[in-house]
C-alpha positions in Angstrom: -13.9 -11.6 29.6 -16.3 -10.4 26.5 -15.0 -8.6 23.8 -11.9 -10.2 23.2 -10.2 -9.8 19.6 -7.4 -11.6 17.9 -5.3 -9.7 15.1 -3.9 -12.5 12.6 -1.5 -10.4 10.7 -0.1 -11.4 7.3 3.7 -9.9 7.9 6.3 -9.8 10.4 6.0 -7.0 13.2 7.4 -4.7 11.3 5.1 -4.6 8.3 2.6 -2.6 6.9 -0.5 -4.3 8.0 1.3 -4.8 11.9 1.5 -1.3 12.2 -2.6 -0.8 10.9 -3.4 -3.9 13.3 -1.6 -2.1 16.1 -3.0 1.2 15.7 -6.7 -0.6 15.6 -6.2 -2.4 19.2 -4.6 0.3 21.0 -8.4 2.6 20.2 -10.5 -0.7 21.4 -9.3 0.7 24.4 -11.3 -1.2 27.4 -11.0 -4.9 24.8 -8.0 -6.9 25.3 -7.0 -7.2 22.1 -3.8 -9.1 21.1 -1.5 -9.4 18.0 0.3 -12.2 16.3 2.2 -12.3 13.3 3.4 -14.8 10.4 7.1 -16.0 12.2 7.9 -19.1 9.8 6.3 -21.0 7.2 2.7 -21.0 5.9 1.8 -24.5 7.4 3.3 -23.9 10.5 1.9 -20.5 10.6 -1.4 -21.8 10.3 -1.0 -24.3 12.9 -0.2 -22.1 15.7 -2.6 -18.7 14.8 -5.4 -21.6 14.4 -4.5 -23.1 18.0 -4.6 -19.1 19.6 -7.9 -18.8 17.6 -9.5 -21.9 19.5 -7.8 -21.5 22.7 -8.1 -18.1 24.0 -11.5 -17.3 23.9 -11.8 -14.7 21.8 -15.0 -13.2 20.6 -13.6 -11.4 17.7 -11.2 -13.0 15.0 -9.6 -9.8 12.7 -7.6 -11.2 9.5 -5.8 -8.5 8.6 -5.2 -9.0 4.8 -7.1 -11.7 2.5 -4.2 -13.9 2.8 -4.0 -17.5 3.3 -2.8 -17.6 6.8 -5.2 -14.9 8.5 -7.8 -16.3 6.2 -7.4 -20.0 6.9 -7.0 -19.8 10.8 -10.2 -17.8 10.9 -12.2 -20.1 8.6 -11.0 -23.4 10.8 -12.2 -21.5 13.9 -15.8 -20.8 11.7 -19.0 -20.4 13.9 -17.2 -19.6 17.3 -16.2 -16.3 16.5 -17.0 -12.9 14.9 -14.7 -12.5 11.6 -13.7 -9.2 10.1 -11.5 -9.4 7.2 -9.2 -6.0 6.1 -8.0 -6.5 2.6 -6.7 -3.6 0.6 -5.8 -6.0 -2.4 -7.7 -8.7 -5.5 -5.7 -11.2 -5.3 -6.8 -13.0 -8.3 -7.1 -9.7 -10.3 -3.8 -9.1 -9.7 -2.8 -12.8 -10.8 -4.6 -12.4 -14.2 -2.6 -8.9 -14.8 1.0 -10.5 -14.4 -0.2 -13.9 -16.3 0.2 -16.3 -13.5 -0.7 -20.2 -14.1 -4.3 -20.9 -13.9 -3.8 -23.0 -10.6 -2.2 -19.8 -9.3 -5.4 -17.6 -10.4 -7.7 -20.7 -9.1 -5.9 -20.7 -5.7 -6.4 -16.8 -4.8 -10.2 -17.0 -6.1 -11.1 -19.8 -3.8 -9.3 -17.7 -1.0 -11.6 -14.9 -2.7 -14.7 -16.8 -2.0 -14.0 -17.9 2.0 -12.2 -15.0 2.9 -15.8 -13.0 2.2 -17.9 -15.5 2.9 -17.2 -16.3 6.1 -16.8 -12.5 7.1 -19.4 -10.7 9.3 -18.0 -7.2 8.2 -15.0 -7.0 5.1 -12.8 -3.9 5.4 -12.1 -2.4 2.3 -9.1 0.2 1.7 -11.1 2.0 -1.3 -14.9 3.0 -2.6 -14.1 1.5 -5.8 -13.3 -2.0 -4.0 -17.1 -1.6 -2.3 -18.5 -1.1 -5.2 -17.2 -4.1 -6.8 -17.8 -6.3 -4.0 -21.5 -4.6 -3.7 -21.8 -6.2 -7.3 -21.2 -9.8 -5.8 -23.8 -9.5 -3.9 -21.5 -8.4 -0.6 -23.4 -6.0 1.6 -21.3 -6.3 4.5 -18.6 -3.7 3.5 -17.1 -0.8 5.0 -14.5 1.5 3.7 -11.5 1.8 6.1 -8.8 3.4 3.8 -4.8 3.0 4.7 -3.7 5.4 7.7 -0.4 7.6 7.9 0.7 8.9 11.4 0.3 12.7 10.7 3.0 13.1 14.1 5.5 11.1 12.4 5.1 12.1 8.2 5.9 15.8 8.1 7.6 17.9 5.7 11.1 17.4 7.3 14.6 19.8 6.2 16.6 16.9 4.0 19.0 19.2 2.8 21.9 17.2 4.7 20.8 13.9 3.7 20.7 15.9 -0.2 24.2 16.6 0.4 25.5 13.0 1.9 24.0 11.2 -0.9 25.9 13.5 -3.6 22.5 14.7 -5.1 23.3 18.9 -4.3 21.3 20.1 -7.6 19.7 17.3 -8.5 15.6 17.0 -9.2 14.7 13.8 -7.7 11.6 11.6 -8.5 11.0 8.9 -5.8 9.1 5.9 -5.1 8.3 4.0 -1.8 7.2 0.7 -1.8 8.1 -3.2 -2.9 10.0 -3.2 -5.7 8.6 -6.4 -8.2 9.4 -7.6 -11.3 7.2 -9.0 -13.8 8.8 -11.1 -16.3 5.6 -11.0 -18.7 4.9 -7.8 -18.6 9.0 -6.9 -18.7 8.7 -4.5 -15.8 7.8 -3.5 -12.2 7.4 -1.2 -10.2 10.2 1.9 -10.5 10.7 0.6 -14.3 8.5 3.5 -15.6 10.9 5.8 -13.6 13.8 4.4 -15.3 12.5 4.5 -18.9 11.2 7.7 -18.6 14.6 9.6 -16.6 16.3 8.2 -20.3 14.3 9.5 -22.5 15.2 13.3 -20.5 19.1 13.2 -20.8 19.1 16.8 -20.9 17.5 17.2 -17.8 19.6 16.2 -14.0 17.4 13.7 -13.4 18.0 11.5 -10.2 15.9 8.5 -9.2 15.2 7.6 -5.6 14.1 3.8 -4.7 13.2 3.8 -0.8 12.1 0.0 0.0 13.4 -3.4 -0.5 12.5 -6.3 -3.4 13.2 -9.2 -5.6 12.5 -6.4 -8.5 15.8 -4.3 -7.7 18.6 -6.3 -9.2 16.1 -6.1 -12.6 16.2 -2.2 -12.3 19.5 -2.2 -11.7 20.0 -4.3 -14.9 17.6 -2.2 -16.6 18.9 1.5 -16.1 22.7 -0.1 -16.9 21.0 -1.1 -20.4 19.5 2.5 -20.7 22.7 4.0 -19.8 21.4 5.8 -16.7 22.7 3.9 -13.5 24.8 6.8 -12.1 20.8 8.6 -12.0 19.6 5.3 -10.0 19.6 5.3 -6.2 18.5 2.5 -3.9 17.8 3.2 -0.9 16.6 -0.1 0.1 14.3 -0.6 3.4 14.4 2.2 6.2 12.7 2.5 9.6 9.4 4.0 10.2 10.0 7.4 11.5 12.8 7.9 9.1 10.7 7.4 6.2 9.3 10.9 6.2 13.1 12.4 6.1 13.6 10.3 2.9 10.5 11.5 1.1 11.0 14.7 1.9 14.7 14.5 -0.3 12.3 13.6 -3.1 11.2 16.8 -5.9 8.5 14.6 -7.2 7.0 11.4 -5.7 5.5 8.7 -8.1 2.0 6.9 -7.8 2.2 4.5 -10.5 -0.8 2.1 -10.7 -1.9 -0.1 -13.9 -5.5 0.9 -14.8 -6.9 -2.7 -14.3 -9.4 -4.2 -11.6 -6.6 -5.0 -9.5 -5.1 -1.6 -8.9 -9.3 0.7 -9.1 -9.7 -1.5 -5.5 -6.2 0.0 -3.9 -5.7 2.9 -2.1 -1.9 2.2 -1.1 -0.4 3.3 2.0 2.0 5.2 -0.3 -0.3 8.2 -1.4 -1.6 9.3 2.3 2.5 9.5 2.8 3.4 11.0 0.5 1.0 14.0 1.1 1.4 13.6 4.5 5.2 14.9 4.2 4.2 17.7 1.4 5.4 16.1 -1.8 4.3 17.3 -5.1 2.9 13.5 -6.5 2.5 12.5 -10.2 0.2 9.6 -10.5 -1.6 7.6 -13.1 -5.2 8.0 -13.4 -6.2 4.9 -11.5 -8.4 4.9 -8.2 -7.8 7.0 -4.9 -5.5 9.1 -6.7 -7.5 9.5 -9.4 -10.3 11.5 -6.9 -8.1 13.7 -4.5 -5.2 14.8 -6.4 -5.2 18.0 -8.4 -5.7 17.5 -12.8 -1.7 18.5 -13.3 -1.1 15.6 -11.0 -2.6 12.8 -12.6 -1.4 11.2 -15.6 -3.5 9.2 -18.4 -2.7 5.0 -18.2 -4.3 3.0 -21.0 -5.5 -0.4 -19.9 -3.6 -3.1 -18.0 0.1 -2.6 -19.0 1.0 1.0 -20.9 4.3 0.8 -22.6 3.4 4.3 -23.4 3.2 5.8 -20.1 7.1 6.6 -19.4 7.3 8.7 -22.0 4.1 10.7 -21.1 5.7 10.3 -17.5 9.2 12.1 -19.1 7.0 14.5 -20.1 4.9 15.6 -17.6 8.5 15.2 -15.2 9.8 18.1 -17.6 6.9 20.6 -17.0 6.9 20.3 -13.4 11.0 21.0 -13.2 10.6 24.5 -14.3 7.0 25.2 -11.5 8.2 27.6 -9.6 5.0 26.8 -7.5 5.9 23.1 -7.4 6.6 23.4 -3.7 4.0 24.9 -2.4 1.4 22.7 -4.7 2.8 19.7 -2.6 2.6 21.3 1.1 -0.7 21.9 -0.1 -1.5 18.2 -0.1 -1.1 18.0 3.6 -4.6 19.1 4.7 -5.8 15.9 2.1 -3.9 13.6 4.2 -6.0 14.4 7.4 -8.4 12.0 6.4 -6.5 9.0 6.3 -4.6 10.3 10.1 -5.0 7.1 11.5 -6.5 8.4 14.6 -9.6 8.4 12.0 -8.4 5.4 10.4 -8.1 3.6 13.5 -11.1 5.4 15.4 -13.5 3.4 12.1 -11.7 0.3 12.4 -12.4 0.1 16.4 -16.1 0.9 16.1 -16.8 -1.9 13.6 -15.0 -4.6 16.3 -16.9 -3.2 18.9 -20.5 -3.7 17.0 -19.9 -7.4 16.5 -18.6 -7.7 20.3 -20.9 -9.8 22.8 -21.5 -6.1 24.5 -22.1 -4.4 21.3 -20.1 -1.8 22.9 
């Protein structure tokens, strides 16, 4: 049968990139398409998705994520298939920023240089990504940015969850995601939160962690020694279609991105969700963000790591507690989201797979 495509998915079925791999083969529609995930470890992974790759006749190979499994099982399978590679991330760039050993940074450019050269068509979540692949002489590229389920992420009534978690009154600042921790920078992701919820004692404060990490017990550590843990809250990892009922608890949702290479190519799933379910966002100035959101939304981040950014974050928290048109600036956000509904998303996805098919369908 032509037309045939293989998702190799860097994650477990219940990740991120599963759920953009799914929602891409369900609109090929009339291609079988199938899906298979990392289960175990990295050389045993590779083993197995590189035996489906040369087995099962497929005509298209789709690495979803520039990630050494994905990448390697298509690049062993070289020359008998169609490649498409979807990578929302610089994995070297992002290895410079938190200092990791040079065989590290080595490592992740040589996955770099395979991963796009043996692609027919690279998937990119962000213009700014194109752009700096078009600079290394990569022509092949298609912006495909991160998806949100418009059905599912809805401003939701939380009002009840408000009240079981003890936060009646409260102004709550959230953040989604993977919580990291960076032991040469001396942060991670929610530590800007943190800093910045001390420096405004006189204000109720909450913060909101929704996701899992190896960063947490080092945030945990960190608002204890800035005297603030009865304003943390961990929510830790919660099903899809109860994600929009925790973000919707959530005042203010934070975007925080370093203003380096590695974060200009991201789009992150987290901003289409966020204004999917009506949240009022304040993000640094750094990439997608930096083009939809409103000027009161953004906020200025100097260079790769800004020690000074909580306390421009504190500030720019205190101004929007007292909008009374907070609210409605968030709902607003909604129509933005409809371009990343992933019935676009997907819809962009599908038509590039079905160019490189044998049918050209």
């Amino acid at each position: 049968m032509s037309g045939r495509t293989l998702f190799l998915v860097n994650g477990g079925p219940t990740s991120a990139a599963a759920a953009r791999a799914l929602r891409i083969a369900d609109e090929l529609g009339d291609q079988a398409s199938v899906v298979r995930y990392r289960t175990g470890s990295r050389g045993t992974d590779v083993a197995r998705l590189l035996k489906d790759t040369l087995s099962s006749g497929y005509d298209v190979i789709y690495a979803m994520e520039l990630a050494v499994v994905p990448v390697a099982a298509a690049a062993l399978g070289f020359g008998r298939h169609k490649i498409v590679v979807d990578t929302g991330d610089a994995p070297a760039a992002f290895l410079r920023l938190v200092s990791a050993g040079r065989p590290k940074v080595l490592a992740a450019e040589c996955l770099e240089a395979v991963g796009y050269r043996i692609a027919n068509h690279i998937i990119v979540r962000g213009p700014y990504h194109r752009q700096m692949l078009g600079a290394r002489g990569f022509h092949n590229v298609c912006v495909v940015p991160d998806g949100v389920d418009l059905d599912v992420f809805k401003p939701v009534d939380a009002s009840a969850l408000r009240h079981q978690l003890g936060l009646d009154g409260a102004f709550i600042i959230g953040i989604q995601g993977h919580f990291t921790w960076y032991p040469a920078l001396g942060g991670g992701l929610g530590s800007e939160l943190i800093k910045a919820i001390s420096l405004r004692r006189d204000l109720r404060l909450h913060a909101v962690l929704i996701g899992d990490g190896a960063g947490l017990p080092h945030l945990r550590t960190l608002a204890s020694e800035l005297g603030v843990s009865d304003r943390l809250h961990v929510i830790g990892q919660v099903p899809y279609d109860e994600l929009p009922r925790y973000l919707s608890l959530c005042d203010v949702c934070l975007l925080t991105q370093t203003n380096d290479e590695s974060s200009w190519v991201r789009t992150t799933g987290k901003l289409p969700g966020y204004m999917a379910t009506g949240r009022y966002i304040l993000a640094s100035r750094v990439g997608t963000a930096a083009d939809l959101l409103p000027e009161e939304m953004l906020i200025d981040y100097e260079g790769s790591w800004d020690e000074g950014y909580p306390a421009r974050l504190a500030s720019r928290i205190a101004e929007v507690v007292d909008d009374p048109k907070r609210e409605a600036k968030g709902l607003e956000l909604r129509e933005l989201a409809e371009q990343f509904d992933y019935g676009t998303v997907a819809k962009s996805a599908a038509d590039i797979v079905h160019s490189l098919s044998p049918s050209g369908l």
